[in-house]
C-alpha positions as CSV (number, residue, x, y, z in Angstrom):
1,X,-43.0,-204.7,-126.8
2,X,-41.0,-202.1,-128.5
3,X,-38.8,-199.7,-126.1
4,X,-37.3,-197.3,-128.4
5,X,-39.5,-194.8,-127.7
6,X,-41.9,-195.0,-131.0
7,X,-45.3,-193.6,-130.4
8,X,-47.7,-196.3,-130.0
9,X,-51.0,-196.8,-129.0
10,X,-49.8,-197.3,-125.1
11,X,-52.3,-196.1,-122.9
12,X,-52.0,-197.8,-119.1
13,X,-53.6,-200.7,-118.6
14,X,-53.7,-201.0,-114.8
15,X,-54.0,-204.8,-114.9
16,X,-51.6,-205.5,-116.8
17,X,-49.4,-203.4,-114.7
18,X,-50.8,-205.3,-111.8
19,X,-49.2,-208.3,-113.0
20,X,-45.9,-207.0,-112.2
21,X,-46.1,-207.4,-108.5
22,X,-45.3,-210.6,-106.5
23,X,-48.4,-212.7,-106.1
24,X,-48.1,-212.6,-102.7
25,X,-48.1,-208.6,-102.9
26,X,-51.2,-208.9,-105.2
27,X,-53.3,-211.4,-103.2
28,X,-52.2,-208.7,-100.1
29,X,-53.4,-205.4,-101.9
30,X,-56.6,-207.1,-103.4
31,X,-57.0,-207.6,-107.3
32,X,-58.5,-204.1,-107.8
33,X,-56.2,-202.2,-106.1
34,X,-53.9,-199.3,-108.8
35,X,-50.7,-199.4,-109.4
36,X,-50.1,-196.0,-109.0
37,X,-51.0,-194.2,-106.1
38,X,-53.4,-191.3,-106.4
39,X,-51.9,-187.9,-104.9
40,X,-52.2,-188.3,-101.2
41,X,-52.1,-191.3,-101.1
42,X,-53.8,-193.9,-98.1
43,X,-52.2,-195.9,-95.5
44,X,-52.3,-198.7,-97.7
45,X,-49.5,-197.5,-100.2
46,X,-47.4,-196.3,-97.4
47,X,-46.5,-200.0,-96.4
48,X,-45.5,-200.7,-100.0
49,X,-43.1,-197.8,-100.2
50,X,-40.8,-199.0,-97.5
51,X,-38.5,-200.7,-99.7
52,X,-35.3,-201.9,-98.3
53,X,-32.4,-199.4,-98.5
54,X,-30.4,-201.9,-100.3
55,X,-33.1,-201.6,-103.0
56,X,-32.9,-198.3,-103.6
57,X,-29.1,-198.1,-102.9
58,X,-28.9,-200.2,-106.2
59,X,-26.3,-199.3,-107.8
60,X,-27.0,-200.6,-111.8
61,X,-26.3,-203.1,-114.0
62,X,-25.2,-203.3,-117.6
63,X,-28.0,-201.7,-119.3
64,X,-27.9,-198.5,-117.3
65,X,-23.9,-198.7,-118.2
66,X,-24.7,-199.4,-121.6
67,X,-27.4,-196.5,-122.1
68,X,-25.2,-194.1,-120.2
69,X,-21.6,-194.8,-122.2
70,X,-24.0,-194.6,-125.7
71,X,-25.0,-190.9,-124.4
72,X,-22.1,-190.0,-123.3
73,X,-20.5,-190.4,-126.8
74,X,-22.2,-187.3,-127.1
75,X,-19.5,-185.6,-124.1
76,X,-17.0,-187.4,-126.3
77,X,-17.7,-185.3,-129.1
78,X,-17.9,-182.0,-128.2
79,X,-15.1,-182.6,-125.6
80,X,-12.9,-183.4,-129.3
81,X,-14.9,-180.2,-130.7
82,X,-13.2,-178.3,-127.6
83,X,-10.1,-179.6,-128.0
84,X,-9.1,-179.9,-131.4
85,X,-9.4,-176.4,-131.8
86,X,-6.1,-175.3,-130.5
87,X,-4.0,-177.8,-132.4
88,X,-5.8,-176.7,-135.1
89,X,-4.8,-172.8,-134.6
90,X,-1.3,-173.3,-134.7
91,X,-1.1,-176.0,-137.9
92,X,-3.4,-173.8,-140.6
93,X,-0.7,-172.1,-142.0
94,X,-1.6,-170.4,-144.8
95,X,-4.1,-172.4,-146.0
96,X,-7.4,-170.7,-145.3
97,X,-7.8,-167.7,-147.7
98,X,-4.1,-167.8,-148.7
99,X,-3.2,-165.8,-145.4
100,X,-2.4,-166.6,-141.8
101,X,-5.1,-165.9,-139.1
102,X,-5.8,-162.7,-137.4
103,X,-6.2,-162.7,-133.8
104,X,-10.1,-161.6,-134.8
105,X,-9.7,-164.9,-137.0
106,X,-8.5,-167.2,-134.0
107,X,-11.6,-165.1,-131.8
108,X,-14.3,-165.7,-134.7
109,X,-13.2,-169.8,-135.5
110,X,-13.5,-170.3,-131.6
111,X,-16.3,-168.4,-130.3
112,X,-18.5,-169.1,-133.3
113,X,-19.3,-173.1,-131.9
114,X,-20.2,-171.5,-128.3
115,X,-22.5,-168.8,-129.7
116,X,-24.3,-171.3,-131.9
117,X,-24.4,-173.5,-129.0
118,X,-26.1,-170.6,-127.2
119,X,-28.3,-170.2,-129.9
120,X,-29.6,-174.3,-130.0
121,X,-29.3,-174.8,-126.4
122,X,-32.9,-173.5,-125.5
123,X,-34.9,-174.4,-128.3
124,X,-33.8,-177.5,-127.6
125,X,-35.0,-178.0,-124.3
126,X,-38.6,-177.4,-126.0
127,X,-37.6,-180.4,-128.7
128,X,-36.5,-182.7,-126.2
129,X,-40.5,-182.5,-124.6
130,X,-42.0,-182.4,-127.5
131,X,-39.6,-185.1,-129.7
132,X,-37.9,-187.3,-126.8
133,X,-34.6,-186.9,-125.4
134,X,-33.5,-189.7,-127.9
135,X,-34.2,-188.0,-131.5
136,X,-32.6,-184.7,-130.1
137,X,-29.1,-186.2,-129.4
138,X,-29.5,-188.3,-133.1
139,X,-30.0,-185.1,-134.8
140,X,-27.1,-183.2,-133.1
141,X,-25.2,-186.4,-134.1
142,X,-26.2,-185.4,-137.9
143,X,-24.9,-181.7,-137.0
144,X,-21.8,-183.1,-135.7
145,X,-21.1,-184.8,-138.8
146,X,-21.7,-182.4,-141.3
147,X,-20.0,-179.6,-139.3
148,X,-16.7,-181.7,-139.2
149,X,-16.9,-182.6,-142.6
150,X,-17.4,-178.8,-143.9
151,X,-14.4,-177.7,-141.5
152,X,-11.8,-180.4,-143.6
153,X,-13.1,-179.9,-146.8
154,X,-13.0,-175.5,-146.6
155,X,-10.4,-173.6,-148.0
156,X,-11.5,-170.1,-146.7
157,X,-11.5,-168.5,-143.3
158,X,-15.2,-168.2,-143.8
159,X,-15.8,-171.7,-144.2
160,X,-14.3,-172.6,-141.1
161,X,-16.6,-170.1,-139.2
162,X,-19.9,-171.9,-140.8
163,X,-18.4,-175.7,-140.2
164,X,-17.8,-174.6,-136.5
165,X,-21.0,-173.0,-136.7
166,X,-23.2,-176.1,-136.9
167,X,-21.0,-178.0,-134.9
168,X,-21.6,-175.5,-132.2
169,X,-25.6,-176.5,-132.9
170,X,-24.9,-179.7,-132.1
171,X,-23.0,-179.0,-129.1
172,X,-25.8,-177.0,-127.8
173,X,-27.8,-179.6,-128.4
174,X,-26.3,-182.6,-127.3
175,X,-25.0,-180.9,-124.0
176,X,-28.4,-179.4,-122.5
177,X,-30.0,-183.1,-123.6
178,X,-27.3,-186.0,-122.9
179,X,-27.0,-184.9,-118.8
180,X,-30.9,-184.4,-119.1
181,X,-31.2,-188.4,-120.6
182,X,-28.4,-190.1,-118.3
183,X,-29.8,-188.1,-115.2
184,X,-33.6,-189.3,-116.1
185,X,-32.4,-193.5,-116.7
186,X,-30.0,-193.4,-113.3
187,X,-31.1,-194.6,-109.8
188,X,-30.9,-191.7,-107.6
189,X,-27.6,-193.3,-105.6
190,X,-25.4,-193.6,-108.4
191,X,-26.8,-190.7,-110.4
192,X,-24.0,-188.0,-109.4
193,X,-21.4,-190.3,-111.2
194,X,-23.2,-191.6,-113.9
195,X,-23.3,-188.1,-115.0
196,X,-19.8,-187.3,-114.3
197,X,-19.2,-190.3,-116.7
198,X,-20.4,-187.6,-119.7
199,X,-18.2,-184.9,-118.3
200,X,-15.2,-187.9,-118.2
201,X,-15.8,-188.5,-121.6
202,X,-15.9,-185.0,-122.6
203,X,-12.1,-184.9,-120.8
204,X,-11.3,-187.7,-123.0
205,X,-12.3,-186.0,-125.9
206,X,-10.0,-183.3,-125.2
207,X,-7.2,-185.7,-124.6
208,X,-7.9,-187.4,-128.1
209,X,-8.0,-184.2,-129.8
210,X,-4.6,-183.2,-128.2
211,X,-3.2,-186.4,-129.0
212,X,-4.5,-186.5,-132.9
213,X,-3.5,-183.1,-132.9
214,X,0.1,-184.0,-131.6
215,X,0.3,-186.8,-134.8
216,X,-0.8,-184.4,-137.2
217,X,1.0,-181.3,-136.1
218,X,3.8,-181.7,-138.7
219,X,1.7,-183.4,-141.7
220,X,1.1,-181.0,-144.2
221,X,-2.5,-180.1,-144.3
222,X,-2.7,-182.2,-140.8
223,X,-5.4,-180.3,-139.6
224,X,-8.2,-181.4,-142.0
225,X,-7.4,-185.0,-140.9
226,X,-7.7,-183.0,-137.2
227,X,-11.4,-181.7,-137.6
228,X,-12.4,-184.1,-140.1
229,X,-11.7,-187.2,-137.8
230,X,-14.8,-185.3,-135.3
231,X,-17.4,-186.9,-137.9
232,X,-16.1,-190.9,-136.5
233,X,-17.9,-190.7,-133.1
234,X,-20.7,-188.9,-134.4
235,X,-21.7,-192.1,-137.0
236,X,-21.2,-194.5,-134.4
237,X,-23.5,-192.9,-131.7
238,X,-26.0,-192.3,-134.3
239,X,-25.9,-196.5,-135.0
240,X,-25.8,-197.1,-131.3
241,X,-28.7,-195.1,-130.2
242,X,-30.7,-196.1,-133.2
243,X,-31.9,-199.2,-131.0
244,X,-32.0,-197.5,-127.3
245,X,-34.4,-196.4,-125.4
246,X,-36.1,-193.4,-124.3
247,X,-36.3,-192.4,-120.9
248,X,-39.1,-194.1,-118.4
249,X,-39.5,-190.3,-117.6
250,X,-40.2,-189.0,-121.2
251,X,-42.4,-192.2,-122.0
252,X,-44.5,-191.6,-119.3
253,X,-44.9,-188.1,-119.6
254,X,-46.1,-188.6,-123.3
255,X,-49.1,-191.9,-122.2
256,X,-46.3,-194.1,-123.0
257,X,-46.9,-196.1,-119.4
258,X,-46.4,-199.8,-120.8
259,X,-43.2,-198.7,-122.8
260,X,-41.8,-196.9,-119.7
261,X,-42.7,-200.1,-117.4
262,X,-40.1,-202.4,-119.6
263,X,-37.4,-199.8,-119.6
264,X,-37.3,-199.7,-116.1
265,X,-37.4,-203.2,-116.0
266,X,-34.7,-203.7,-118.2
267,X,-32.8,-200.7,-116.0
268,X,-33.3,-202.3,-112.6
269,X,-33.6,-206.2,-113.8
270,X,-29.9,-207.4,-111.8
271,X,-31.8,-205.2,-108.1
272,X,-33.6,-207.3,-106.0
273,X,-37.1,-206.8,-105.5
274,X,-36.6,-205.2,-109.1
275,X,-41.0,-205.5,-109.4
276,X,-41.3,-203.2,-106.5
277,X,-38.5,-201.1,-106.9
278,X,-39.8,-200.3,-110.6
279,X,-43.9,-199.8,-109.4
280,X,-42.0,-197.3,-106.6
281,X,-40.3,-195.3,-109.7
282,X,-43.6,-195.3,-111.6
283,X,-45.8,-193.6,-109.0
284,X,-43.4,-191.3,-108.0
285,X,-43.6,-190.0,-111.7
286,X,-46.7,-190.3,-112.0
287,X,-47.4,-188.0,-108.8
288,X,-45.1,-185.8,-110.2
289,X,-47.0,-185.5,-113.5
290,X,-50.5,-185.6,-111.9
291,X,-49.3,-182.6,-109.4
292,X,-47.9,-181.0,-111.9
293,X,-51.2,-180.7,-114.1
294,X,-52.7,-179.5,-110.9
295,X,-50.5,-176.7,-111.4
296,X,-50.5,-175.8,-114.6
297,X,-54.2,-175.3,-114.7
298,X,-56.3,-176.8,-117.7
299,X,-55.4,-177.4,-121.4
300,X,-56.1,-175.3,-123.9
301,X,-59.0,-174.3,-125.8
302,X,-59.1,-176.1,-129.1
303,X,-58.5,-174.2,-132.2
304,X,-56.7,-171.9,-130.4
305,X,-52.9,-173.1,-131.0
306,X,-50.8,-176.4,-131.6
307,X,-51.1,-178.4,-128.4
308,X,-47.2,-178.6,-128.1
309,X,-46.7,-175.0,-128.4
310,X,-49.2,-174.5,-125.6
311,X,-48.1,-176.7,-123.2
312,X,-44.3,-175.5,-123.9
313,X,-45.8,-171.6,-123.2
314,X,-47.0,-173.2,-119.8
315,X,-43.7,-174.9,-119.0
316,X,-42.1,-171.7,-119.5
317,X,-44.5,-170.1,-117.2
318,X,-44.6,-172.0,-114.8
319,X,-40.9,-172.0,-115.1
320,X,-40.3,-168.3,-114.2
321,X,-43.1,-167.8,-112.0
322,X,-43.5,-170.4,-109.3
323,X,-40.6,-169.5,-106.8
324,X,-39.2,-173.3,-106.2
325,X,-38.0,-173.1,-110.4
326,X,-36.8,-170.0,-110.4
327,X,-34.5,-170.8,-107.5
328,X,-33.4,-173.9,-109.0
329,X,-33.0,-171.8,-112.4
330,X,-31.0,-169.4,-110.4
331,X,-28.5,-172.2,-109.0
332,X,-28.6,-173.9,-112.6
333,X,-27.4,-170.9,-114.3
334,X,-25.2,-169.6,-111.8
335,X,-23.1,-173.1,-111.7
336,X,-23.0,-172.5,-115.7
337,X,-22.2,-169.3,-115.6
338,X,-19.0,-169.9,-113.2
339,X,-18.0,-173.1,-115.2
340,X,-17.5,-171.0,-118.6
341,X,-16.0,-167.5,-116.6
342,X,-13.7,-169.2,-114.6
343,X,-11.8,-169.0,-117.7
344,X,-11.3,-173.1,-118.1
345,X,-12.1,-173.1,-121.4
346,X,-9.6,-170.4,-122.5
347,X,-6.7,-172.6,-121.8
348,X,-8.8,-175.7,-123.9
349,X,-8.7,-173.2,-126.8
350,X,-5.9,-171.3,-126.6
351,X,-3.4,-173.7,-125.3
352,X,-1.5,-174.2,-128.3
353,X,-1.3,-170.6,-128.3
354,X,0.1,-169.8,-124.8
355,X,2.4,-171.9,-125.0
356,X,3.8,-171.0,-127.8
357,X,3.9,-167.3,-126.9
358,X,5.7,-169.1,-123.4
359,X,8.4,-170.9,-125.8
360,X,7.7,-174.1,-125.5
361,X,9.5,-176.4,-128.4
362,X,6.3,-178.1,-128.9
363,X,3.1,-176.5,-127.5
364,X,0.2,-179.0,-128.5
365,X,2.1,-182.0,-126.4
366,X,2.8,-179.2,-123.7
367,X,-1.4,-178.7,-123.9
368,X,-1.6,-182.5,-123.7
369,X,-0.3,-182.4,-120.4
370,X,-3.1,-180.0,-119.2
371,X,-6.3,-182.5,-121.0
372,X,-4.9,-185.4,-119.2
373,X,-5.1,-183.6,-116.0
374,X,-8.5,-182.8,-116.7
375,X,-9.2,-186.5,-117.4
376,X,-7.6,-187.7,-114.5
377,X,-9.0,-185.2,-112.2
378,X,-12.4,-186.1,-113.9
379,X,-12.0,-189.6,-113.0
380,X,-10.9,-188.6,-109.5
381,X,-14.7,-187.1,-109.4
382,X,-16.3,-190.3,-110.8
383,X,-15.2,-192.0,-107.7
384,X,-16.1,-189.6,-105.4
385,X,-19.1,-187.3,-106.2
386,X,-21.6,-188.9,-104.5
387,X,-19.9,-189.7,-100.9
388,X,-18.6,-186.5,-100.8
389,X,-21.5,-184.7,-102.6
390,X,-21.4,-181.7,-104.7
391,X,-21.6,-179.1,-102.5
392,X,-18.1,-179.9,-100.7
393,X,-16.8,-180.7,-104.3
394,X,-17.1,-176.9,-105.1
395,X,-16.4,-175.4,-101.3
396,X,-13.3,-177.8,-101.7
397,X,-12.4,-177.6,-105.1
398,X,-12.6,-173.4,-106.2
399,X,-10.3,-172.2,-103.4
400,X,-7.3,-174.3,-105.3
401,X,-8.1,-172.4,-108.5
402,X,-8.3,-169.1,-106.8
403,X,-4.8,-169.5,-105.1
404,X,-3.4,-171.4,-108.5
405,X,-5.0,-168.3,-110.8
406,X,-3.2,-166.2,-108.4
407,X,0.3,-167.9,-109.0
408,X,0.0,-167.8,-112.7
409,X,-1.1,-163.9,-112.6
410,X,2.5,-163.4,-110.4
411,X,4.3,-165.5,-113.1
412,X,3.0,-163.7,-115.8
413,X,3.9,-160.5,-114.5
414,X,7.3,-161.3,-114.4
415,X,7.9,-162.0,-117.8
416,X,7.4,-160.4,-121.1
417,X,5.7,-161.9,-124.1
418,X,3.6,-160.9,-127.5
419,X,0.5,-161.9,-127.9
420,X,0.5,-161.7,-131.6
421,X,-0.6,-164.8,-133.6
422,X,2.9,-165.9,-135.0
423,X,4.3,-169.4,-136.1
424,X,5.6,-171.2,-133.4
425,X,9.1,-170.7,-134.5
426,X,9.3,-167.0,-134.0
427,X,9.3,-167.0,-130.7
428,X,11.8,-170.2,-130.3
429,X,14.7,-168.0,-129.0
430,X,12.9,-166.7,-126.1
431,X,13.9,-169.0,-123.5
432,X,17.7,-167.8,-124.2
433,X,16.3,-164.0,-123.2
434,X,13.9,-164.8,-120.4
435,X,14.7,-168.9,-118.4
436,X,12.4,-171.3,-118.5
437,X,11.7,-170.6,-114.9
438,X,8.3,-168.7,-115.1
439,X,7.2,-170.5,-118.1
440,X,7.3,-173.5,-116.3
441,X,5.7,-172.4,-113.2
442,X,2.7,-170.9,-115.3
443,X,2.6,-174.6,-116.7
444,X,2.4,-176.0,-112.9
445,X,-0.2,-173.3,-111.7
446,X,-2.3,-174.1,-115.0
447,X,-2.1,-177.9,-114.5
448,X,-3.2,-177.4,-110.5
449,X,-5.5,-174.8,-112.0
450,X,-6.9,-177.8,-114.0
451,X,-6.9,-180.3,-111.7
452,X,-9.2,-178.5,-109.0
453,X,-11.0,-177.5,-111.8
454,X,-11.5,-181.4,-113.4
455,X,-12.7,-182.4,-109.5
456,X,-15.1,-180.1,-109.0
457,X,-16.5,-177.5,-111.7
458,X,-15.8,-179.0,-114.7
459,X,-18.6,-182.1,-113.4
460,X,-20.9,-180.5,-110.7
461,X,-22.9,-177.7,-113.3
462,X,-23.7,-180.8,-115.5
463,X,-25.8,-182.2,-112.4
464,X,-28.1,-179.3,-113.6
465,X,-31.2,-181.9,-114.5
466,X,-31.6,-182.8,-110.6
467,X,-32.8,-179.5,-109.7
468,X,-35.9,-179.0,-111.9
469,X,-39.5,-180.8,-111.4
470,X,-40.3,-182.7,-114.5
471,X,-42.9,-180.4,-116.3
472,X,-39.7,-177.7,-116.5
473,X,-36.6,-180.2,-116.5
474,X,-35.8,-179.7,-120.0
475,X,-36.7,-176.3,-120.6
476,X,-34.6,-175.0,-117.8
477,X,-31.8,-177.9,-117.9
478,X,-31.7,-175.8,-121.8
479,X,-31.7,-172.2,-120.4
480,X,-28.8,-173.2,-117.7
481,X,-27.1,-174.6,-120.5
482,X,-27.5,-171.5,-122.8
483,X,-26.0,-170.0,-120.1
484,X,-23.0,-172.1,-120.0
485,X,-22.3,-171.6,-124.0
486,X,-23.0,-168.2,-123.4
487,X,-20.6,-167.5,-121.0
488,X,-18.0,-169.4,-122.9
489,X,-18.8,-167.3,-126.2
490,X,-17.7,-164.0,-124.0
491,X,-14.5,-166.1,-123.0
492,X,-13.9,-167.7,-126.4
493,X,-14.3,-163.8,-128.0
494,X,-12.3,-161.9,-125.3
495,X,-9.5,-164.2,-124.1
496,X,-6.8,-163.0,-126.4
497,X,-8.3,-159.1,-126.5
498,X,-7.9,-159.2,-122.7
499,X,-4.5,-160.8,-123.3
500,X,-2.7,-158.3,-125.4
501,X,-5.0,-155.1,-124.1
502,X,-5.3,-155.5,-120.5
503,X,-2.0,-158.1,-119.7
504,X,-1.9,-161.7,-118.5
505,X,-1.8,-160.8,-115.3
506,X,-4.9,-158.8,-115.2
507,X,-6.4,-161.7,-117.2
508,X,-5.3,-164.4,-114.5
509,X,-6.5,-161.9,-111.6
510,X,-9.9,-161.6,-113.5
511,X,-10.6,-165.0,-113.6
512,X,-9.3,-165.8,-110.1
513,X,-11.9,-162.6,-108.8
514,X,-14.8,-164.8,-111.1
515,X,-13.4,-167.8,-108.9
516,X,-13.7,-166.2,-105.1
517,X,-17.4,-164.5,-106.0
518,X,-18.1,-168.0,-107.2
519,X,-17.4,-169.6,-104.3
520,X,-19.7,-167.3,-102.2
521,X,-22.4,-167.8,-104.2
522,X,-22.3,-171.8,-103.9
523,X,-21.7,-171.5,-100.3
524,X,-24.7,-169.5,-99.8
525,X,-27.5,-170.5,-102.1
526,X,-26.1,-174.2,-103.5
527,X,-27.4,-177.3,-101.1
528,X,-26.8,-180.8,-101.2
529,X,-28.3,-183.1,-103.7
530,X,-26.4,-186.4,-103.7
531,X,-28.6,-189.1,-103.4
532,X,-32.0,-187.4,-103.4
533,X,-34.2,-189.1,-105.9
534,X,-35.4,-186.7,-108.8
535,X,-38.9,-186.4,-107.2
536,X,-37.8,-184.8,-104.2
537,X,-36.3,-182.1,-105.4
538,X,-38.9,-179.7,-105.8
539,X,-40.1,-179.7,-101.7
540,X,-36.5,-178.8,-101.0
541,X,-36.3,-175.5,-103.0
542,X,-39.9,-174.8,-102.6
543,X,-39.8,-172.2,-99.7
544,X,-36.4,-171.0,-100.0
545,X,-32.9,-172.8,-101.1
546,X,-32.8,-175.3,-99.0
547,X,-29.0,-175.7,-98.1
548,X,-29.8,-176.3,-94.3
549,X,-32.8,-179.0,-95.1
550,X,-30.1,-180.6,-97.6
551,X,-27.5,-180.9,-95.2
552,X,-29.5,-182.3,-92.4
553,X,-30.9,-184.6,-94.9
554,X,-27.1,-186.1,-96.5
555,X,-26.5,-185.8,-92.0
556,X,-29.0,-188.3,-91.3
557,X,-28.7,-190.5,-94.5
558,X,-24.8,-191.2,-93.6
559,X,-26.0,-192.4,-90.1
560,X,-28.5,-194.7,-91.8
């Protein structure tokens, strides 16, 4: 049976399904009893839910590793796409348009790949219900390809700004849908860090692009081989996914029962009790989906428009008006929104840049030091997210960046820089007139900065598929991640305005304001997800935010 995802004529066959359980179940539950429990269901499926916590504690085997490293490729990508940038900066030279960049050059090149991101990011949620989760990240592998390609081959300004372009339609792409896939394939108790495994590798892209960019820095024309080297992951994800799956979720949702049945399978085939543990997963989903079209009312009138567009139109509706998704939209969004304004991604950027402007003798190995935080810091996360949950990640995590923003504003105050793009060697003698004393601190309070950051924002916003229902996963998972690349287009486009206008220090302080309003906001409206199962979700936000109900819930889960 295929399990690709390829439409097929797959409608359920409850018998066949039925085959799946233990004979002993079978001979229990009578040979004409469904597989899938009707909403409300009787006494009789209540028994057959209490699966022991071990079960359900499962915590995967190599396929769900396999299908979640293949994703991830995806983080790996646009984690290099982040990265490579500010090598790239400081190495063109002359050689686009037979000039050196403009600061409105440097703002263009970078904040070009977040607005296009913005731009793909909801669409794409509508894609990934209609096409599958699957084609979605193979075509932004395509994007990613071509954009890299364009980027080395230009030889104007202009042609760096449409290469980045599609890249940054990719990225949109591939970062609302990779979270959305991994979150839909992981058993709920190792879902927190599966996830995280797509934020690790988008660290590690940012390492690798600081480490190319480090070999490169002094090779003439270096910086081709820099962006064009982006195309490599892109080819091999495209070969890997080629034979994956879809998710059980998708397949489902689309009639594809059977084809969703083997997935699961395949993801829970090392669990014990894998037959019961898989029929649990199935008619949780399919009580989602049958409540769900309770909801949304009947289908549409034939004749009157595609079937696709009218069910997305519902989605949408049903996304802004029924209060439990527009709270989860709310946190969604608000997680994004903090992840990009914090500032992070200034420093992935403009690292080359600041330290540069700060002296250092070699400023892309000085920005290394900063992406391998973030890698270790990420990794740090993988271990922990779900014992310690997300919540406490953030309420933890954000106060370090305040107090380390805080620092670096101080530092900066003391000390006297220009902010105009220059070569790295014009500002080599500055050390002599200022010490190294504040430029190193500001490197300290950055890495700190970093390191909070790595453990708890840079991982918990990508959680973002856990808090819709189904019907609206990918349509909001895309409008909180719209947010995200919106937010970071307004830093990408303002960082170095708000540098040489307003100061470093009132930069720094901005930011570290963003960072205490921030933590506010999670503390009042954010609950606790870890270990929930996607299906339960929507009970929890559905008469108000539910941090209380989450924290009794994680309360009594740890004493089990």
């Amino acid at each position: 049976m295929p399990i690709d995802g390829t439409p097929a004529d797959d409608n359920t066959d409850e018998a066949e399904l039925q085959d799946m359980i233990p004979r002993e179940e079978a001979d229990q539950s009578g040979p004409h009893e469904p597989l899938l429990a009707p909403t409300g269901a009787s006494p009789d499926y209540e028994a057959d839910d209490e699966i022991p916590a071990s079960e359900l504690r499962y915590s995967g085997g190599w396929f769900i590793w396999i299908l979640t490293f293949s994703a991830g490729l995806s983080g790996l990508l646009f984690g290099y796409d982040t990265g490579v940038i500010s090598s790239t900066l400081v190495t063109i030279g002359f050689d686009l348009s037979n000039r050196p960049l403009t600061t409105l050059d440097e703002s263009l090149i970078t904040s070009c790949t977040s607005l296009f991101a913005l731009i793909a990011s909801p669409f794409t949620g509508v894609l990934a219900d209609k096409c599958g989760r699957r084609r979605v990240i193979l075509v932004a592998d395509v994007l990613f390809a071509v954009g890299a390609l364009i980027q080395a081959s230009t030889s104007q300004v202009w042609g760096m700004i449409v290469g980045r372009s599609i890249v940054g339609l990719a990225v949109g792409s591939a970062s609302a849908v990779t979270p959305l896939y991994i979150s839909e394939v992981a058993p709920s108790h190792i879902r927190g860090r599966l996830v995280t495994i797509l934020s690790l590798l988008i660290t590690g892209g940012q390492v690798v692009a600081y480490v190319i960019g480090w070999l490169f820095s002094r090779t003439t024309g270096g910086w081709r081989w820099i962006v064009g080297l982006g195309a490599a992951p892109a080819f091999l994800q495209f070969a890997v996914l080629m034979i994956l799956p879809e998710t059980p979720r998708w397949l489902v949702q689309a009639g594809f029962d059977n084809q969703a049945v083997v997935v699961l399978t395949r993801i829970y085939q090392d669990c014990p009790g894998c037959d019961r543990v898989v029929r649990r997963v199935m008619r949780d989903i399919k009580g989602e989906i049958a409540e769900e079209a309770l909801e949304l009312g009947p289908s549409k009138v034939p004749g009157t428009q595609p079937q696709w567009l009218y069910d997305a139109s519902q989605r949408a509706r049903d996304l802004f008006h029924n209060g439990g998704n527009r709270r989860a939209l709310t946190i969604a969004m608000m997680l994004q929104g903090l992840q990009q304004l914090c500032g992070f991604n200034s420093l992935m950027y403009f690292s080359g840049i600041i330290f540069t402007a700060l002296s250092f003798s070699s400023p892309t190995l000085t920005s290394l030091t900063v992406a391998v935080t973030n890698f270790l810091f990420t990794l740090v996360a993988f271990g922990l997210i779900d014992r310690i949950g997300r919540r406490r990640i953030l309420l933890y995590s954000i106060p370090v960046m305040v107090v380390a923003l805080a620092f670096c504003a101080l530092s900066f105050s003391s000390l006297d820089v220009s902010w105009d793009p220059q070569p790295p060697s014009r500002h080599r003698d500055a050390p002599d007139k200022q010490g190294a004393f504040y430029p190193l601190m500001i490197l300290l309070c950055l890495t700190i900065y970093t390191a909070a950051y790595a453990f708890g924002l840079g991982n918990v916003p990508w959680q973002q598929s856990e808090l819709f229902p189904l019907n609206v996963r990918s349509l909001g998972s895309g409008l909180a991640t719209a947010t995200n690349w919106g937010s970071n287009f307004l830093v990408g486009l303002t960082f170095l305005p708000m540098m040489k206008w307003m100061s470093p220090t009132w930069t720094f302080a901005v930011y570290a304001l963003v960072c205490a309003i921030g933590w506010v906001a999670v503390r009042a409206i954010y609950p606790e997800m870890s270990g929930m199962g996607l299906e339960d979700v929507k009970g929890l936000l559905a008469d108000g935010w539910g941090v209380e109900e989450s924290l009794r819930r994680r309360a009594d889960a740890q004493q089990e």
